[in-house]
C-alpha positions as a printed NumPy array, in Angstrom:
array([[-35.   , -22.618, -25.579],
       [-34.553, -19.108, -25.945],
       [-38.49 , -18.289, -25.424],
       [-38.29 , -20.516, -22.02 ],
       [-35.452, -17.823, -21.051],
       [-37.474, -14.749, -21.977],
       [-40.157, -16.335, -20.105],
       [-38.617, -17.112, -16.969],
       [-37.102, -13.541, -16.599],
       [-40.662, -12.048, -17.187],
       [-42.311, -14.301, -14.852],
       [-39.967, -14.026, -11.788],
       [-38.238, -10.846, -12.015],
       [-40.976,  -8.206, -12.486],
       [-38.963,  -5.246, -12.506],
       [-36.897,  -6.129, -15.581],
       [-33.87 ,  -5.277, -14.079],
       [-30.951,  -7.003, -15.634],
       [-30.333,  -9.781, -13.188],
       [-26.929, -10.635, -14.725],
       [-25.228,  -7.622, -13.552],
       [-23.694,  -5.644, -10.85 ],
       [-26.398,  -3.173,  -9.984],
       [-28.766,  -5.753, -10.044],
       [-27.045,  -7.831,  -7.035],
       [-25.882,  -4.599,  -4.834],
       [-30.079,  -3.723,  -5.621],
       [-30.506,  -7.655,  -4.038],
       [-28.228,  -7.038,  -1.111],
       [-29.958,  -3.548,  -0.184],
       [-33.62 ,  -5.417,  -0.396],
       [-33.013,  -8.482,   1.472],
       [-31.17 ,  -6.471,   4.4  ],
       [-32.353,  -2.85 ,   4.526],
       [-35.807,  -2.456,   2.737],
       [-38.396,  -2.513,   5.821],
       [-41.49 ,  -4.133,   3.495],
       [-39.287,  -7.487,   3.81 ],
       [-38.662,  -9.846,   6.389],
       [-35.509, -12.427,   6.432],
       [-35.823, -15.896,   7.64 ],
       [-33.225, -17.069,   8.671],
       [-31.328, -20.314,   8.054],
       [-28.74 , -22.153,   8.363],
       [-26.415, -23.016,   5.81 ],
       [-25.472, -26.411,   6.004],
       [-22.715, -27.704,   4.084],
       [-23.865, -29.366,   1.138],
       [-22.976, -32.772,   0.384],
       [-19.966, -33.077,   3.229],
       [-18.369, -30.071,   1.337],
       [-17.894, -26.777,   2.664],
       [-19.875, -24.116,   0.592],
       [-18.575, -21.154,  -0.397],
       [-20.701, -17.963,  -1.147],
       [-20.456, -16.624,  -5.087],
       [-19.133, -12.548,  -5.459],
       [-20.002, -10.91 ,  -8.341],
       [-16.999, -10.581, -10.887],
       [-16.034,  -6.999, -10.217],
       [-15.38 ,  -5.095, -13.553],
       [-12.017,  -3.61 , -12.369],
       [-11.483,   0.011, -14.219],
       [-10.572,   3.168, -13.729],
       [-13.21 ,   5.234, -14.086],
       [-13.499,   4.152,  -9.962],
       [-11.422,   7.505,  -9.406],
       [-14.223,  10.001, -11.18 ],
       [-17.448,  10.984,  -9.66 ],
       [-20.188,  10.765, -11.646],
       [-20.44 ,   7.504, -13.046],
       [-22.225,   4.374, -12.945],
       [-18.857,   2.226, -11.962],
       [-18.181,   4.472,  -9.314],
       [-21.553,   4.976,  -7.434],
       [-21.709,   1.056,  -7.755],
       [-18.554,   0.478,  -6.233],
       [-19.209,   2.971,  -3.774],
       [-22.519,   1.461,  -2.667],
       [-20.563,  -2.095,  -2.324],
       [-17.789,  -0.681,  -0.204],
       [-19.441,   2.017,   2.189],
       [-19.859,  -0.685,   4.726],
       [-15.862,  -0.497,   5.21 ],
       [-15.483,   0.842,   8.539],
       [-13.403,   3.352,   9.403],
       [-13.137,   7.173,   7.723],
       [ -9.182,   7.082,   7.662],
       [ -6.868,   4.745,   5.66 ],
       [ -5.508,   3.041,   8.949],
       [ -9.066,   2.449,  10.392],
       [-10.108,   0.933,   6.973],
       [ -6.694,  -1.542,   6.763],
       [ -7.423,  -2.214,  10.801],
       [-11.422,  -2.961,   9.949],
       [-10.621,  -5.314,   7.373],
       [ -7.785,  -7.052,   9.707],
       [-10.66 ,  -7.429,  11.737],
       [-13.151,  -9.001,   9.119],
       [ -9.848, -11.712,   8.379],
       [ -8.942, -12.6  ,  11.912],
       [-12.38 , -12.639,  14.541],
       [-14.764, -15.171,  14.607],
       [-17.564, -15.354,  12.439],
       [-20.988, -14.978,  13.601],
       [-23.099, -17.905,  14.804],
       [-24.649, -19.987,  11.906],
       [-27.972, -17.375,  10.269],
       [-26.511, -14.095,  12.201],
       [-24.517, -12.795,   9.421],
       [-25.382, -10.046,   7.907],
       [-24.983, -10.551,   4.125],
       [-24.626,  -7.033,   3.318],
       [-21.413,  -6.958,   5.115],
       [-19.926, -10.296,   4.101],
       [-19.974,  -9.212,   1.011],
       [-18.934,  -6.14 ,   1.006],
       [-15.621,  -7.23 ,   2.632],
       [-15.248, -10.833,   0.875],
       [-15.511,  -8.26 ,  -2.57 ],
       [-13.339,  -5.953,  -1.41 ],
       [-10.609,  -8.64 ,  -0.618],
       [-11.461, -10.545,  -3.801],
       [-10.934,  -7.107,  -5.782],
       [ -7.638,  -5.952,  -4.026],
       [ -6.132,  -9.267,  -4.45 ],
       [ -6.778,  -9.012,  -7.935],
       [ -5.232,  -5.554,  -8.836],
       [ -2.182,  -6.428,  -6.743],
       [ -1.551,  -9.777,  -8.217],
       [ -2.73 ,  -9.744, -11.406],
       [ -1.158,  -6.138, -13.09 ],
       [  2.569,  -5.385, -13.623],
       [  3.375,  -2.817, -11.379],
       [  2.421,   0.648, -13.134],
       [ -0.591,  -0.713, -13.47 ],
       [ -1.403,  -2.067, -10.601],
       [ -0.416,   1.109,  -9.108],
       [ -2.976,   3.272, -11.238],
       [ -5.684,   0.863, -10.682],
       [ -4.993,   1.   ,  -6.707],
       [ -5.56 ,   4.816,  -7.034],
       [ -8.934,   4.527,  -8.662],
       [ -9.68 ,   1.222,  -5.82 ],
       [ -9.1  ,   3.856,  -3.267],
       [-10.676,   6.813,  -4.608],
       [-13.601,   4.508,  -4.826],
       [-13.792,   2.788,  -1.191],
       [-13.308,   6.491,   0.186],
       [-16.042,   7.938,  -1.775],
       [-17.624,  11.444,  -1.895],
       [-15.904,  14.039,  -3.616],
       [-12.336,  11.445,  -3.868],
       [-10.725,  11.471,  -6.537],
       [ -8.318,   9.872,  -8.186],
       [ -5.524,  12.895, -10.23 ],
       [ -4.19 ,  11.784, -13.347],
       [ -4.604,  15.55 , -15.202],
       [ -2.488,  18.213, -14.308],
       [ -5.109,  20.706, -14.954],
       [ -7.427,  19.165, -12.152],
       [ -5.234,  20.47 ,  -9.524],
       [ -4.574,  23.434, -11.186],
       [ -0.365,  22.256, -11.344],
       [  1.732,  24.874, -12.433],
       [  2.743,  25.004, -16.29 ],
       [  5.826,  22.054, -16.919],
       [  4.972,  20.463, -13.712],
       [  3.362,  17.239, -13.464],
       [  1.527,  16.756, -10.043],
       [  2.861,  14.129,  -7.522],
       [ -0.15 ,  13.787,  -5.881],
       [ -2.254,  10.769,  -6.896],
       [ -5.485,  10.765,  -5.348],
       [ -7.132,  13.477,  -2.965],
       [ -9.015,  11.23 ,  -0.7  ],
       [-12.09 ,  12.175,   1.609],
       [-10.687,  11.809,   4.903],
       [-12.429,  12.158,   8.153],
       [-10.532,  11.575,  11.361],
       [-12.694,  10.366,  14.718],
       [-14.577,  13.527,  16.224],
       [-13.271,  15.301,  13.315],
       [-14.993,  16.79 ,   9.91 ],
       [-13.822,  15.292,   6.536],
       [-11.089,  16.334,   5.003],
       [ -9.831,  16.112,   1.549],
       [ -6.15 ,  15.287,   1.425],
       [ -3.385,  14.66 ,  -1.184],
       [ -2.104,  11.3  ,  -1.234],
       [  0.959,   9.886,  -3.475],
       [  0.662,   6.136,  -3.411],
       [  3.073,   3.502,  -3.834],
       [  2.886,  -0.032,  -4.007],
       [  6.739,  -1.667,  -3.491],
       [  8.459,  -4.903,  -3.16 ],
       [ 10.158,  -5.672,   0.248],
       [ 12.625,  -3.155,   0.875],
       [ 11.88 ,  -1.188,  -2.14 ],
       [ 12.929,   2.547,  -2.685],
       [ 10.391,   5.667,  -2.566],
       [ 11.39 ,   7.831,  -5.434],
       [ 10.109,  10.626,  -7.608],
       [ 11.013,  14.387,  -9.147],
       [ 12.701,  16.408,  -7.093],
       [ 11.658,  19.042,  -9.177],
       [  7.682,  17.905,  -9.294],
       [  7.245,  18.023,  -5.447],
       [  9.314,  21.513,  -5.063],
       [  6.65 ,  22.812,  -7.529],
       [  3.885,  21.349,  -5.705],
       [  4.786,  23.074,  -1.992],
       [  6.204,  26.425,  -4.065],
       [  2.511,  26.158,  -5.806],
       [ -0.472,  28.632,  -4.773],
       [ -3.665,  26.988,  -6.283],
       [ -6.247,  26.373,  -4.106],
       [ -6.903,  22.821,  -5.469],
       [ -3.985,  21.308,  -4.438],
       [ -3.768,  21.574,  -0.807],
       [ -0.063,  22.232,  -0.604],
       [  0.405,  22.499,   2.74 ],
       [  1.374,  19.201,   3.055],
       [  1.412,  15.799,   0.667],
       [  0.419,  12.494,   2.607],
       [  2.584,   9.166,   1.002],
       [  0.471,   5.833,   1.442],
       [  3.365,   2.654,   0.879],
       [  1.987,  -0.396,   0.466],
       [  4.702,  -3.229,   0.5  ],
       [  4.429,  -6.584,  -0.996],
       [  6.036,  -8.887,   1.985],
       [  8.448, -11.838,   0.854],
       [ 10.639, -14.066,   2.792],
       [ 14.457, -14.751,   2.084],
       [ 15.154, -18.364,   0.375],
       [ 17.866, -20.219,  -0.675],
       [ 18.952, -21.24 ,  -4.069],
       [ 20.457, -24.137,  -5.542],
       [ 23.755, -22.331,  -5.068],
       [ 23.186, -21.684,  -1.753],
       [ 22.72 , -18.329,  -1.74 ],
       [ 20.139, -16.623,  -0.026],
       [ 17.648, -14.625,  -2.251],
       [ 14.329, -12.555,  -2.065],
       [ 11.576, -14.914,  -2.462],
       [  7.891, -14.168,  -4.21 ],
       [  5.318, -12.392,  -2.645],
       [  3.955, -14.044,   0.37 ],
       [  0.365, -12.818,   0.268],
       [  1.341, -10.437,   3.332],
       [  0.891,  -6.047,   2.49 ],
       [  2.407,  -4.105,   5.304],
       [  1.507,  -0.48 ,   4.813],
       [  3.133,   2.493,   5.901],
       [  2.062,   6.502,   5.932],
       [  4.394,   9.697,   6.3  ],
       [  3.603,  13.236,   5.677],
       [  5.835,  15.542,   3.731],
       [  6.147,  19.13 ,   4.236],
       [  7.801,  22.204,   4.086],
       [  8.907,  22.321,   7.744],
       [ 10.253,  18.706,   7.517],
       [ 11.256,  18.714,   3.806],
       [ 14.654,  18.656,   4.471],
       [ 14.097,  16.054,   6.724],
       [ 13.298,  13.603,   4.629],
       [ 13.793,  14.466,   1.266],
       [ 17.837,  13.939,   0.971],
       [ 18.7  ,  14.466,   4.314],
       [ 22.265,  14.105,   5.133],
       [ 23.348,  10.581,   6.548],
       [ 25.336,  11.253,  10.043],
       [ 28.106,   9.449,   9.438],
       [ 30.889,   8.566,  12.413],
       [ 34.132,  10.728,  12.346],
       [ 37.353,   9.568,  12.646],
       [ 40.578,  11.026,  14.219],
       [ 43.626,  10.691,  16.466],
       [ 42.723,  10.669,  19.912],
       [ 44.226,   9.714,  23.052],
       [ 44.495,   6.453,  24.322],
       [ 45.427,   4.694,  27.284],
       [ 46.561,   0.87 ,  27.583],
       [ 45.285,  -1.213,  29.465],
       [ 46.591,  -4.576,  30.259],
       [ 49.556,  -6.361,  29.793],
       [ 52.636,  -4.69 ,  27.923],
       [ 52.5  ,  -4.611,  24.216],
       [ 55.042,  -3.952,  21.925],
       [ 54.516,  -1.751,  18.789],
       [ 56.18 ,  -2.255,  15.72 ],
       [ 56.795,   0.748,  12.87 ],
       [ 55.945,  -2.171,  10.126],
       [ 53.163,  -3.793,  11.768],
       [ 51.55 ,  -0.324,  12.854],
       [ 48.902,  -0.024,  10.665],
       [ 44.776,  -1.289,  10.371],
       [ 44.356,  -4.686,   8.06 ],
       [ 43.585,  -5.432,   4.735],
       [ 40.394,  -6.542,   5.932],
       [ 39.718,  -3.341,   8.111],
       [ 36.328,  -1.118,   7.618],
       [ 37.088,   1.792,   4.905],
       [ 37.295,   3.916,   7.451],
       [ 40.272,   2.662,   8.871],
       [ 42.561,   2.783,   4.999],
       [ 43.205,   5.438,   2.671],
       [ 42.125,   5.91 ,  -0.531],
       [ 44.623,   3.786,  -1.682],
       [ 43.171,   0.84 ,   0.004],
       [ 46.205,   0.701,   2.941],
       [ 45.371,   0.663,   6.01 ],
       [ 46.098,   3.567,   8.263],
       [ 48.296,   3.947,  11.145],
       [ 47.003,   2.897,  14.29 ],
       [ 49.264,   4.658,  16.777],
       [ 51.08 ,   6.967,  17.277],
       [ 53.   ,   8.86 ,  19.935],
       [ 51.486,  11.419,  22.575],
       [ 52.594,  14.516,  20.564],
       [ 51.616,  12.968,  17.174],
       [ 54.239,  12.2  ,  15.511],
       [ 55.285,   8.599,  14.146],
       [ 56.561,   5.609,  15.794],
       [ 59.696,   5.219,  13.886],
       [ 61.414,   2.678,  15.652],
       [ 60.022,  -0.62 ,  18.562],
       [ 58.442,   0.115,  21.347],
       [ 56.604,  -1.179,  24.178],
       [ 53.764,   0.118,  26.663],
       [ 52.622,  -0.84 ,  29.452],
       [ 49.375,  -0.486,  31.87 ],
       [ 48.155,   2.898,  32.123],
       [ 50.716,   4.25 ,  29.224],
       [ 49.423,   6.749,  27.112],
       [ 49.313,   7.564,  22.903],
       [ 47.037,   8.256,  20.452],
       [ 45.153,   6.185,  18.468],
       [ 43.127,   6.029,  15.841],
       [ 39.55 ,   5.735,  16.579],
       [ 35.671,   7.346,  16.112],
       [ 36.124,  11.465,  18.059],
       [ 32.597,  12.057,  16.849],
       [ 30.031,  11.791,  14.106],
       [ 29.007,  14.095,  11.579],
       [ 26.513,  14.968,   8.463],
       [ 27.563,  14.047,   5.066],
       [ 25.424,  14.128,   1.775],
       [ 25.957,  11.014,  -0.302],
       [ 24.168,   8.55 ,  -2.828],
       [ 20.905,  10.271,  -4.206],
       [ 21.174,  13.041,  -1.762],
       [ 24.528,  14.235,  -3.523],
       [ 22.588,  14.679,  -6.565],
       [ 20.143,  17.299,  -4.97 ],
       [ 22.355,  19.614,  -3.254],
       [ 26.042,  20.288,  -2.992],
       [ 27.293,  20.615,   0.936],
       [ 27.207,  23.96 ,   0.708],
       [ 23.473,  24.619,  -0.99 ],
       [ 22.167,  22.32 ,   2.236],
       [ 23.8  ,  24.361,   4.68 ],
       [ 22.593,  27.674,   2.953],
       [ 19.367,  26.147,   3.017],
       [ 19.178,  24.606,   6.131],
       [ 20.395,  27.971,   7.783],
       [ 17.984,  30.397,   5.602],
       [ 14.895,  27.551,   6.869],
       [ 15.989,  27.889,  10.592],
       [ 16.087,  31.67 ,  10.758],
       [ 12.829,  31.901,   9.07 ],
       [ 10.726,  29.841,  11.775],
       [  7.718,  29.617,   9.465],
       [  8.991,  28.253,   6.117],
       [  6.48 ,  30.027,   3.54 ],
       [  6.698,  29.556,  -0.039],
       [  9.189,  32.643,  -0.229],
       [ 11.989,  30.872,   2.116],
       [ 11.142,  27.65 ,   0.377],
       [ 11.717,  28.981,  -3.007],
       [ 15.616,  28.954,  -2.356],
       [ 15.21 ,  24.842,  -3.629],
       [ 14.259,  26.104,  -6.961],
       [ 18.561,  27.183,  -7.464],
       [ 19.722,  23.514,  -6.486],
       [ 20.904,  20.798,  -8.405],
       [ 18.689,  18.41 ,  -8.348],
       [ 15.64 ,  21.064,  -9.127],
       [ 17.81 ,  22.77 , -11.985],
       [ 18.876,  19.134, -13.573],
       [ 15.256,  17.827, -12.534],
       [ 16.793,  14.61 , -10.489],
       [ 15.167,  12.045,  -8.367],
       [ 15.07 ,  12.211,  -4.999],
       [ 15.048,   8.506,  -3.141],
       [ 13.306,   7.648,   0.618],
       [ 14.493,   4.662,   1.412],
       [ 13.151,   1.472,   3.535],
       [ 15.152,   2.018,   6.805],
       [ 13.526,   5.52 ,   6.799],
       [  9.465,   4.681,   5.83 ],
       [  9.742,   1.799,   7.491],
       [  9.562,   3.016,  10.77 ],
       [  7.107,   2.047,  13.433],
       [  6.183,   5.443,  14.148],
       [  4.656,   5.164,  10.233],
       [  3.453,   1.782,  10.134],
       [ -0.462,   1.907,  10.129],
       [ -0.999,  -1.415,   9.682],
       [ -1.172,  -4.968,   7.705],
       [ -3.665,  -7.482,   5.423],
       [ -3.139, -10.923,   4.311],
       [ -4.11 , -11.81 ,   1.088],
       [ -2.769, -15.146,   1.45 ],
       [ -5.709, -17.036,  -1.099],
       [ -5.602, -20.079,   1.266],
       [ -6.773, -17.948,   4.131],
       [ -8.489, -15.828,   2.268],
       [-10.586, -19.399,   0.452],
       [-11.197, -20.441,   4.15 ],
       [-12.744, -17.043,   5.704],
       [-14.839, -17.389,   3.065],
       [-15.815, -20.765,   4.317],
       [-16.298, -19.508,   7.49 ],
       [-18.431, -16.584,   6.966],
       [-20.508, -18.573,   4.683],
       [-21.546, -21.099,   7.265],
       [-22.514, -17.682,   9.091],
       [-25.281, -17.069,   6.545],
       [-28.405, -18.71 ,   5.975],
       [-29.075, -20.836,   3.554],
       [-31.345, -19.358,   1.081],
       [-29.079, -16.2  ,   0.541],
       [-26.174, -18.257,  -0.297],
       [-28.387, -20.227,  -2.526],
       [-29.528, -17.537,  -4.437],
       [-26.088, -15.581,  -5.159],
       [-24.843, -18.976,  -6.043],
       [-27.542, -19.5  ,  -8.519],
       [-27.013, -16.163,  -9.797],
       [-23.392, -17.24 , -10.351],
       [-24.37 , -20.398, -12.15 ],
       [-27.139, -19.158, -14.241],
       [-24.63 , -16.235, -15.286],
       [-21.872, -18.867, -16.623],
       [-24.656, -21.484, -17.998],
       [-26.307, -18.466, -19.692],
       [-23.124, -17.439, -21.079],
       [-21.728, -21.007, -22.312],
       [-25.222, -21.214, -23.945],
       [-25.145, -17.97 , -25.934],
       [-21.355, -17.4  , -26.823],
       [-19.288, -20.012, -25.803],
       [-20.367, -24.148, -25.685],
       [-21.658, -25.908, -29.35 ],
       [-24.167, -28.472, -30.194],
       [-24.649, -31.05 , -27.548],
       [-23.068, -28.898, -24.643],
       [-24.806, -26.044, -25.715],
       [-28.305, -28.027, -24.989],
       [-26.68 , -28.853, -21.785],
       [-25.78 , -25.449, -20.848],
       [-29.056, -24.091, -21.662],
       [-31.099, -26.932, -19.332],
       [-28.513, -26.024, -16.281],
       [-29.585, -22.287, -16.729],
       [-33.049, -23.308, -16.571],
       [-32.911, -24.928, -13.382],
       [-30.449, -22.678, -12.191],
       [-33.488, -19.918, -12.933],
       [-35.842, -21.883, -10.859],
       [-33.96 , -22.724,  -8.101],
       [-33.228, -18.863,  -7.831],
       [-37.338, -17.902,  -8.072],
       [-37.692, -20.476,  -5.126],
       [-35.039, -19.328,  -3.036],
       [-35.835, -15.933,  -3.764],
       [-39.537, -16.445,  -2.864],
       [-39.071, -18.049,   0.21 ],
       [-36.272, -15.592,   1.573],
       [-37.776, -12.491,   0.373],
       [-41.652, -12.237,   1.235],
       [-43.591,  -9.026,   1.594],
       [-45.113,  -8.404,   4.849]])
């Protein structure tokens, strides 16, 4: 059996590439779409047997050696996704909406190289957000991207590759080759981060000082670009009744800021303007109403604002010069007092905020940034005698601030229903002798494997007679798709 093998690769596939893996297939794509000595005929693709067909990917070795240059995982990725449109992340998300929602091509017009490229790309993305805990899918997502950018991308996980100053670990992730329409490429610093719904932003406040107080060339400090990627769920109920976050819903909604030092303060614990309370004048308005010393105060139930610290609730009027009502009385239309009510809003710094500055370091700050104009790493070295940079804290972002429109770039669905049935459809799009032969390469890749490491005995015979027809039926199809001129 294994001599029929041996023969059958000789005989067929000249080149003695190794037809089993990656490079081999990407090599397949490029010849039967791009090489000029070959002609396609087209077909179409049928559904076999009543049975919609689907067109086999190659199993994509998912590692992270995608985020170095220089390697054979990397250029082979990068070959596979290069026909991802678009040179900036939002153009990429918004090309492969694109591939997921319009119509296929007529039956025979696809063009395989691009199916494929975008079927694999979906296949692999689904897989590293899915199938990893969530460090690891984050790491691997930084290598994914490095790789579907390309060029000179790369993922960081070295402080010495950005040159990061000595005790400081870098927050950027990946520097990505970016280039904007009508624009030359630019590499940029991206932090990525890949959430549950509402999930928090976070990292070291003292980290990210560092990296905008840092001079080295290879960090690109002027400014830090944060990529969110959000895992979408719906609300259900429970047994109980209650109403919980439910599992991921195949939906990623992604989101991109940019930090720097003229908005730092901005974003990175920015005060929460809070309303302010006070005793202001009032006039009734209505019938009269009688007010009562013992009844003059806010409920129980009241907002916080309206009780002391105590938990009592405060008194709700009182008369025109301020004083108490110490004894019954009653008002009528137009009457005057003062009452207790919102006079104004103003800044306070509170939950992870409080742990980064005092009130008085953010106004100090703030001030010192405002008279400077252009914040250079000088002004912006006054962070450095804060709290949160002395006790290295976390600073937080939180949803209701990413999750702006004005930083929403887009969405995917990785739903694998949808996903199983564009598959379907761009299948049919394709004609038939392609799909034949990556599906025979499939086949005779599993048969060849259950006959070598995995099946015994009589299945092992078995195995080894499917991957000898699966061999031929890939010399045919190959032979009549691929004919030189």
């Amino acid at each position: 059996m294994t001599n029929d093998f041996d023969q059958i690769v000789e005989s067929h596939f000249k080149e003695k590439r190794d037809i089993f893996g990656f490079e081999s297939i990407v090599k397949l794509i490029e010849e039967v779409m791009d090489n000029s000595s070959f002609m396609l005929e087209a077909e179409e693709a049928p559904p076999a047997d009543g049975e919609e067909q689907v067109i086999r990917r190659p199993t994509i070795k998912i590692t992270e050696l995608w985020g170095k240059t220089q390697n054979g995982d990397r250029e082979v990725m990068e070959a596979l996704m290069r026909n991802i449109q678009g040179g900036t992340v939002k153009a990429k998300i918004q090309s492969v909406k694109d591939f997921m929602t319009n119509e296929a091509p007529a039956p025979g017009e696809g063009d395989i190289a691009k199916i494929m490229t975008y079927l694999i790309f979906l296949d692999t993305f689904a897989s590293i957000v899915n199938d990893y805990g969530a460090s690891v899918t984050g790491f691997l997502f930084e290598a994914f991207l490095a790789a579907l950018f390309g060029g000179t991308s790369v993922q960081i996980d070295d402080p010495t590759q950005v040159g990061a100053a000595a005790g400081s670990l870098p927050i950027e992730d990946v520097q990505l080759a970016i280039q904007a329409e009508d624009k030359p490429t630019e590499i940029k610093p991206y932090s990525l981060k890949v959430l549950g719904k509402h999930g928090q932003v976070k990292g070291s406040f003292k980290n990210i000082v560092d990296y905008f107080l840092d001079p080295a060339e290879e960090r690109k400090t002027d400014n830090i670009v944060y990529l969110i990627v959000i895992k979408d769920a719906e609300k259900v109920r429970t047994s109980k009744g209650t109403l919980k976050m439910g599992a991921w819903n195949g939906k990623l909604k992604f989101y991109e800021f940019v930090i720097s030092r003229a908005n730092f303060l901005q974003l990175i614990g920015a005060p929460k303007t809070v309303p302010l309370y006070g005793y202001a004048p009032y006039i009734h308005k209505g019938n009269k109403m009688t007010i009562r010393p013992d009844k003059n105060r806010f409920p129980p139930s009241a907002n916080k604002a309206y009780k002391d610290e105590d938990g009592l609730g405060l008194i709700r009027y009182k008369m025109p010069d301020g004083s108490d009502i110490v004894e019954p009385i009653t008002i009528s239309d137009g009457d005057e007092l003062l009452s207790y009510q919102v006079v104004g809003e103003h800044d306070v710094i509170e939950g992870a905020a409080a742990k980064l500055y005092n009130p008085e370091q953010y106004k100090n700050i703030t001030t010192k940034f405002q008279q400077a104009g252009d914040i250079d790493r000088q002004v912006f070295q006054e962070l450095t005698q804060t709290d949160g940079y002395i006790n290295e804290k976390q600073w937080v972002i939180t949803h209701g601030i990413y999750a702006d429109d004005e930083y929403w770039i887009g969405d995917i669905n990785l739903d694998p229903g949808l996903m199983r049935e564009k598959a379907e459809e761009y299948t049919r799009s394709l004609n038939e002798s392609v799909v034949k032969i990556f599906n025979a390469v499939g086949a005779l890749t599993d048969n060849l494997n259950r006959y070598f490491i995995g099946a015994k005995d009589e299945n092992r015979k078995i195995a080894g007679l499917e991957a000898k027809r699966d061999a031929e039926v890939l010399k045919v199809e190959v032979d009549k798709t691929i004919r030189e001129k």
